[in-house]
C-alpha positions as CSV (number, residue, x, y, z in Angstrom):
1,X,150.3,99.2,-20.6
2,X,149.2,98.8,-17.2
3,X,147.2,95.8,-15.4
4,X,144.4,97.5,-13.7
5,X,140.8,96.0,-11.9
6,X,139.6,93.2,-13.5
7,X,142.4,92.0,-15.9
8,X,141.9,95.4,-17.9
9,X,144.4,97.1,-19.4
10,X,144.4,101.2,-20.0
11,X,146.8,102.7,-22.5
12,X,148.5,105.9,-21.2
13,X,150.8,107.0,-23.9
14,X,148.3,106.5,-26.8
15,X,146.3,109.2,-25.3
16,X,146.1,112.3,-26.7
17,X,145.0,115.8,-26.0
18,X,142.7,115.7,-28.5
19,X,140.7,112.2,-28.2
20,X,140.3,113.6,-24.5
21,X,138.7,116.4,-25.6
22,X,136.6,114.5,-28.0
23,X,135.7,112.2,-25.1
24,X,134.9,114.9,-23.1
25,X,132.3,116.8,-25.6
26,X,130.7,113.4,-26.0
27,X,129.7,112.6,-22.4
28,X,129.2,116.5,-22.2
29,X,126.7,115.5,-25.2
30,X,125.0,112.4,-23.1
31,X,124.7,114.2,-20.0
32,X,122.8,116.6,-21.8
33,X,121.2,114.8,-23.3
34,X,120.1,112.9,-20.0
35,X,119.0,116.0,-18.1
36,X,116.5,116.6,-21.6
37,X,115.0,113.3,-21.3
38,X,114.8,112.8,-17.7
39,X,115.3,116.1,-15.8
40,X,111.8,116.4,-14.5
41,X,112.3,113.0,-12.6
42,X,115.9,114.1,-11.4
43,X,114.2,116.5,-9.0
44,X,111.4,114.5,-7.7
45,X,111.1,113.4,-4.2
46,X,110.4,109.7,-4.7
47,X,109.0,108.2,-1.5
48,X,111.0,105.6,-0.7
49,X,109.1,103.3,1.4
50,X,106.7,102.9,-1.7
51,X,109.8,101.4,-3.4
52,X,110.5,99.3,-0.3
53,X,108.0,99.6,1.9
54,X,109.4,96.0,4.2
55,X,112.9,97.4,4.4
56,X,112.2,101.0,5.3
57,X,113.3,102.2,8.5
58,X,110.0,102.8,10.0
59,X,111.2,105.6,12.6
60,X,112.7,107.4,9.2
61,X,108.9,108.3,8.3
62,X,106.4,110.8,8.6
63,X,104.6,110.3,11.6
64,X,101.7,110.2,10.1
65,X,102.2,106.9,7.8
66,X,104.6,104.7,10.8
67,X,101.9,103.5,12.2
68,X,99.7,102.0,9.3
69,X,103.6,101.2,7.7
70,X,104.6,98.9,10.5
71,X,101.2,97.4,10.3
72,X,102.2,96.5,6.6
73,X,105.8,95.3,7.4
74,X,104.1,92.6,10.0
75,X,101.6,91.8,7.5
76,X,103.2,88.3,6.1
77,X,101.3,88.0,3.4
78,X,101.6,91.3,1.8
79,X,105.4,90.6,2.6
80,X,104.9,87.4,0.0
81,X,102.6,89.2,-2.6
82,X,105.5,92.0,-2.8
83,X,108.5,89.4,-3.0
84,X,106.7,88.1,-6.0
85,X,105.5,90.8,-7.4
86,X,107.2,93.7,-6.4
87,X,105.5,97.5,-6.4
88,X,102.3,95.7,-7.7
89,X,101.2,95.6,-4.6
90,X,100.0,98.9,-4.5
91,X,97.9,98.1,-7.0
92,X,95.5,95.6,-5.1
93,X,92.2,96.2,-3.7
94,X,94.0,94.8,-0.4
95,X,96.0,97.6,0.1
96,X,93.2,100.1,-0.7
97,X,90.9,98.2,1.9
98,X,93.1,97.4,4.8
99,X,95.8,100.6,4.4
100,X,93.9,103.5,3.0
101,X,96.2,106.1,4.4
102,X,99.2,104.4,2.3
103,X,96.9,103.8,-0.4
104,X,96.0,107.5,-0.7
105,X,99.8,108.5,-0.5
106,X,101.2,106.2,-2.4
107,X,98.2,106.9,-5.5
108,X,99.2,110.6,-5.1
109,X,103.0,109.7,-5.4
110,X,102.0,107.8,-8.7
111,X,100.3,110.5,-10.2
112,X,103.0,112.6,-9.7
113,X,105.9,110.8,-10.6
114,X,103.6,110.0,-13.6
115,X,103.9,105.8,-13.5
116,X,100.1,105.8,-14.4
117,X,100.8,103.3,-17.8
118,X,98.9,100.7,-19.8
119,X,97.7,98.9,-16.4
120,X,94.9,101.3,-16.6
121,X,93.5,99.0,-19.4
122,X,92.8,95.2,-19.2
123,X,92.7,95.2,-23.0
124,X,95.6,93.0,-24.5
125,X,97.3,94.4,-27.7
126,X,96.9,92.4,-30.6
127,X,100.4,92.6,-31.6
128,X,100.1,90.3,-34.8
129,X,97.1,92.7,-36.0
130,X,99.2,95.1,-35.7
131,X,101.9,94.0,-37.4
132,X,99.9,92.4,-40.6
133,X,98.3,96.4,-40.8
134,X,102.5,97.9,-40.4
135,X,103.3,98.5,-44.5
136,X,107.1,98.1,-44.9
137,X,108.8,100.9,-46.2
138,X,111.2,100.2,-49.2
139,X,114.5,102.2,-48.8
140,X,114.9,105.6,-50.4
């Protein structure tokens, strides 16, 4: 055995041809597996400044959005609302009102990335309603 990173230790001579194999086929298995359940996103192009719009370098941009995007980077208090709340900043009427270029990219980049979820509703699930109606199953 040898001491590698982090106090581990690896085994090299209990290592056979065939648990490589098997090891192999199973994260040939994940990876498939991965590509089924999230393909669609792996080819997206996810604009980044919506994921960090106040450490994007501006100059790195379209033209078209630097100037209302260094508007928002000076902006001190949308710098505070996202620090504390992170993307859910593009969900406020501020945004809309004071940015509506971003706004209209950023909605667009929503829709297609599909993050539209449950904010759409202001309806709380009643999860204990729920769960008196859910009739366990006995085993079979």
């Amino acid at each position: 055995m040898e001491k590698s990173l982090g106090g581990l230790y690896h085994i090299k001579s209990d290592l056979q041809d065939e648990d490589l194999a098997l090891y192999g086929e199973y994260l040939e298995n994940i990876h498939e597996d991965m590509q089924t359940r999230v393909g669609d996103q792996l080819g997206m192009d996810i604009l980044i400044w919506v994921s960090i719009p106040f450490e994007v370098n501006v100059a790195e941009i379209d033209i078209s959005l630097q100037e209302p995007l260094n508007e928002i980077q000076s902006d001190e208090i949308m710098h505070a609302q996202f620090k504390d709340e992170k993307d859910n900043i593009w969900k406020t009427n501020n945004v809309a009102t004071k940015y509506p270029l971003l706004w209209d990219k950023v909605q667009l980049d929503i829709v297609k990335r599909g993050d539209v979820r449950l904010s759409l509703s202001s309806i709380e699930p009643n999860i204990n309603k729920f769960a008196e109606k859910n009739q366990p199953q006995g085993s079979h």
